[in-house]
C-alpha positions, 0 to 999 in steps of 0.5 A: 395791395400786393407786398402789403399784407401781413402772415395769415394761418389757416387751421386744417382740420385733422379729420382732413389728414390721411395717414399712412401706418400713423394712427388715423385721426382720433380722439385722446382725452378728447382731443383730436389727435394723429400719433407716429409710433414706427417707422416710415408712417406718414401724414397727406395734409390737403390744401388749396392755396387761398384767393387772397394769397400774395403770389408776388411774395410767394411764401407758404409754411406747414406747420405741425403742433406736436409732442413727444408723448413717449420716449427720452430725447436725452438717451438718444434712442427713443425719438421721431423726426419728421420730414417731408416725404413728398409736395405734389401740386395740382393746378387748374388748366394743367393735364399733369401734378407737378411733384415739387418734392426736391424743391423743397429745402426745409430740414428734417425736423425732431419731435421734441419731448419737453413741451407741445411745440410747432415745427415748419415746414417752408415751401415758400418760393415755389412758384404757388399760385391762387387756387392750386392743390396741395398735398403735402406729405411728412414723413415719420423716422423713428428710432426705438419704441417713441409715439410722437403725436400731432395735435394741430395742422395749419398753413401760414402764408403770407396775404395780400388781404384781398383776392390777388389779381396781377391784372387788376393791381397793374391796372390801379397802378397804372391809373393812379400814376396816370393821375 
């Protein structure tokens, strides 16, 4: 039921991510990685909001698993921080995307180099609905000679644990409190 579900994450693959100056996803060590290493690189991550997403909580997060590989946090001039770059939408049934990038509040974000962490990026609140198209894109600043690398992509969103359908919900209700 809507409002009763619980925070789901699904996992983009990186072979889906498109990058832009970063590195192109590739394998380090035999992991499938995307690394920052200059200044105003970028990553578009693809996705299509699922049929189980509660609309009526409305809460969607990026969430990058990254490390810095390269540089020193503590001298303050070897770092990376991420923010987004841009949030475009695509629904069905509309001639045009919406670009939703000054919507968005989530802070810029820095790469720490301590150990292999998740930094989010909340785009909860705007409105999603099931089946709309995202294209998120984040944005690399770096500061020195530092490599920031990704190794995960997900989206957490909150699940209404079935196909959500605002009709449909409304009519169960009805019934039930008609008796």
């Amino acid at each position: 039921m809507t409002g009763d579900g619980y925070v789901h994450e699904v996992p983009i693959p990186l072979s889906a991510v498109i990058a832009t100056g970063a590195s192109a996803p590739a394998l380090s060590s035999n992991v499938a990685v995307v690394t920052f290493d200059a200044d105003n690189e970028s990553i578009s991550v693809p996705f299509q909001v699922p049929l189980d997403y509660d609309e009526s909580k409305d809460e969607l997060t990026l969430v990058l698993t990254a490390l810095l590989t390269t540089g020193d946090m503590s001298v303050g001039t070897n770092t990376i921080t991420l923010d987004f770059d841009q949030v475009a939408r695509m629904r069905p049934g509309e001639t045009a995307e919406d670009d939703l990038t000054s919507d968005v509040t989530s802070d810029a974000q820095l790469i720490d180099d301590d150990a292999i962490a998740q930094y989010a990026f909340d785009m909860s609140g705007l409105s999603h609905k099931v089946v709309d198209v995202l294209t998120v894109e984040i944005d690399a600043q770096e500061e020195g000679t530092a490599v920031g690398t990704i190794y995960g992509v997900s989206m957490r969103y909150r699940t209404c644990l079935v196909a959500f359908n605002q009709a449909e919900r409304e009519a169960i209700t009805t019934e039930i409190d008609n008796g």
